[in-house]
N, C-alpha and C positions, 0 to 999 in steps of 0.2 A: 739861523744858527745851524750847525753843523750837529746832528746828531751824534755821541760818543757815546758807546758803551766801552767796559774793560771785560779781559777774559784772563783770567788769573792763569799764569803758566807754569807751572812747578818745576822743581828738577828734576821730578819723576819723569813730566810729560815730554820732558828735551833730552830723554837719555832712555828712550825705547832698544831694546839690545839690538843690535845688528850683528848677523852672523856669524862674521869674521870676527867678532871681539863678545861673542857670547858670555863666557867664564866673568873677563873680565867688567863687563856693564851688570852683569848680576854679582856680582862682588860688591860692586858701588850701592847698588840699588839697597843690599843688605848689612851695607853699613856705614853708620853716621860718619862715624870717623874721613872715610874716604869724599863720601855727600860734602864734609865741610871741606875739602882738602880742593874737589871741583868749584867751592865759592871763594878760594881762594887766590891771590897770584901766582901759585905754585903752579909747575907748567909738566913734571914729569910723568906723572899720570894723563893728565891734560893730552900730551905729545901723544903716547901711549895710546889713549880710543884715538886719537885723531887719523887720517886718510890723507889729509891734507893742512899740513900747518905755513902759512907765508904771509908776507908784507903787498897789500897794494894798495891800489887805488880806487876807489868806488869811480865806474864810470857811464853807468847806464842803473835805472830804474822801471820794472814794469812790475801790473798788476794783471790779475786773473781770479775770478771769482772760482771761488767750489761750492755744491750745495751739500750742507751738514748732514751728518748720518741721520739724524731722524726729521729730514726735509724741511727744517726750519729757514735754511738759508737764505742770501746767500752769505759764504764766506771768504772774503778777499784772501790774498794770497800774494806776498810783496817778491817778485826775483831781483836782485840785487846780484849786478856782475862787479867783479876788480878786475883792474888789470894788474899783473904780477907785475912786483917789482922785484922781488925776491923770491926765492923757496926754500925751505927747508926739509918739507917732505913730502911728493906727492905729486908736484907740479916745479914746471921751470920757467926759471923768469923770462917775461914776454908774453907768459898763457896770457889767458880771460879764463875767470871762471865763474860760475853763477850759481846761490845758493839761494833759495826760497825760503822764507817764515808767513808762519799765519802772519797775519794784520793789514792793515793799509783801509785803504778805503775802495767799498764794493761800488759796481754801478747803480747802484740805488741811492747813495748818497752818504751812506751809513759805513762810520772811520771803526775799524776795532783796531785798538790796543790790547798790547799785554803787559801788566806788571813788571815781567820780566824777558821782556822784548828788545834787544836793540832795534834805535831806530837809525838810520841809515842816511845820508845827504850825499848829494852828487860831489864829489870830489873830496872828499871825507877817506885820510887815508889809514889802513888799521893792521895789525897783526892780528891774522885768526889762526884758530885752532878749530880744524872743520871735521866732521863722521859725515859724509857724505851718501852713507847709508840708512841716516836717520830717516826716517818717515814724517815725525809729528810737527809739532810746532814750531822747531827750531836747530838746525843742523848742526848749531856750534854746540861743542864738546863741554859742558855746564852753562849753557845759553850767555846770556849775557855776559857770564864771566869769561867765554872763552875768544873774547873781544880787546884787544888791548890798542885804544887810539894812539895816535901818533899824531901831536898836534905841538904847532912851531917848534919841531925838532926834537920832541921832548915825548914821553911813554906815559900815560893815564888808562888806570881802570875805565871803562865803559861808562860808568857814574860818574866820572871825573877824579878817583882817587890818585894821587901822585903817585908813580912807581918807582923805585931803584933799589938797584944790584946794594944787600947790606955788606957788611963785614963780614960775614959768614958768609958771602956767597949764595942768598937766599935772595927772592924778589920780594919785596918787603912791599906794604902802604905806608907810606912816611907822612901826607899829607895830605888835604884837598885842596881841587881848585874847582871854581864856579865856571865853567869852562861856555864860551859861547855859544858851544854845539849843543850843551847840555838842554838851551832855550828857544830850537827849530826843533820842528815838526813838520814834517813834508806828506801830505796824506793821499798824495798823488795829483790833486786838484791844487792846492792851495798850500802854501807854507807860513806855519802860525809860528809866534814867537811869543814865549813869557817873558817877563822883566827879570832881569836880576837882579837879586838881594844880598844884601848881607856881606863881608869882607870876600872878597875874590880869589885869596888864596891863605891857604892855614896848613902850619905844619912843615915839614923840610921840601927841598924839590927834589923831582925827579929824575931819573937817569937820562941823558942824553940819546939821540937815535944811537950812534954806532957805538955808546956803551951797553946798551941794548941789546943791540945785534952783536955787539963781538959776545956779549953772555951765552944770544941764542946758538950762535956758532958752536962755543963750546959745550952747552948744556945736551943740544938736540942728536943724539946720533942717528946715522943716516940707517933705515931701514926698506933694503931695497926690495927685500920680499914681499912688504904690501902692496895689495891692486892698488892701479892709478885711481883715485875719485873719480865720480861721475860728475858732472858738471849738471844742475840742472837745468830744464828745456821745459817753455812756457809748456808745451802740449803733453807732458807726465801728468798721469793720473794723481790728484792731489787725495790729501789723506787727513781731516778733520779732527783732533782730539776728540774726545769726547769729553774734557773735564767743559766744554761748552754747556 
């Protein structure tokens, strides 16, 4: 059997300030209100820290071990490239781009998870919202919230929560669905699968891809003053939480 431990990932730990958006990631940090607003579908703040927000493809998978600041290690480290299908800000369709999270499985055998971790499948295609100057555990701009699948053409929370444009012009949770993705694990060796349970979809449905993107179209305004993201590269110095 596969050894698993978990590493709890806060929002704290996936929203380390970076630089250029100083003011505002200590804003978030110091206030609940905005904290819930990052766990939410709301995307304008979201947009906001982000360096790089677009639609692609997940088409490559690799891992890389680091050893933990007080030499316990080691600890994996998953890069995860797309390919651009879209952009909205940051990068143009056709890049590749590659964003790293703690987890995955180390060369010793041993899978870490995180709580609040996306996990990632080859051909798994997704809307991110990326700060490409994060450090810690997770580059996306409220870690796992800042993940929106795109799966049979259709817009889901990360968790599988249905999403669509409300009446008011807001991105709303209208629904779940028990989404097949929700039940792969890919730990780099091996890809495990839970059963699913329970009714498969509850609630209304979600917005369509290009009602979607005509939303992101109009929502996102183009800010061409921000640096291009950095793309990450297996050989960057990785960078450990400490909430380990």
């Amino acid at each position: 059997m596969i050894p698993f431990f978990s590493a709890f990932v806060s929002l704290a730990a996936c929203t380390d300030a970076p630089v250029d958006h100083e003011e505002t990631w200590a804003a978030v940090r110091a206030s609940s209100e905005l904290r819930a607003e990052l766990r939410s579908p709301a995307v304008d703040l979201r947009a906001q820290l982000s360096d790089a927000v677009f639609a692609g493809r997940v088409v490559d998978i690799e891992y890389r071990d680091a050893d933990a600041v007080d030499g316990a290690g080691p600890v994996p480290f998953t890069f995860v490239t797309w390919q651009v299908e879209r952009a909205w800000k940051g990068l143009d369709t056709g890049d590749r781009f590659t964003a790293r999270f703690m987890g995955g499985r180390a060369q010793n055998g041993v899978v870490l998870t995180g709580s609040e971790q996306p996990n990632f499948l080859l051909g798994d295609r997704d809307v991110l919202f990326v700060d490409s100057t994060l450090e810690g555990a997770c580059p996306l701009v409220g870690c796992a919230f800042g993940r929106y699948r795109l799966v049979e053409g259709r817009v889901y929370g990360n968790d599988g929560h249905a999403l669509a444009v409300a009446d008011n012009g807001e991105l709303a949770r209208v629904g779940g669905r028990d989404l097949a993705e929700l039940h792969l694990f890919d730990d780099g060796a091996e890809l495990h699968e839970t059963p699913m349970s329970g009714p498969t979809a509850v609630g209304g449905e979600s917005s369509d891809e290009p009602t979607f993107f005509g939303w992101l179209d109009a929502r996102l305004p183009v800010d061409a003053g921000l640096a291009s993201p950095r793309s990450a590269r297996r050989d960057d110095p990785l960078v450990v939480p400490a909430v380990l």
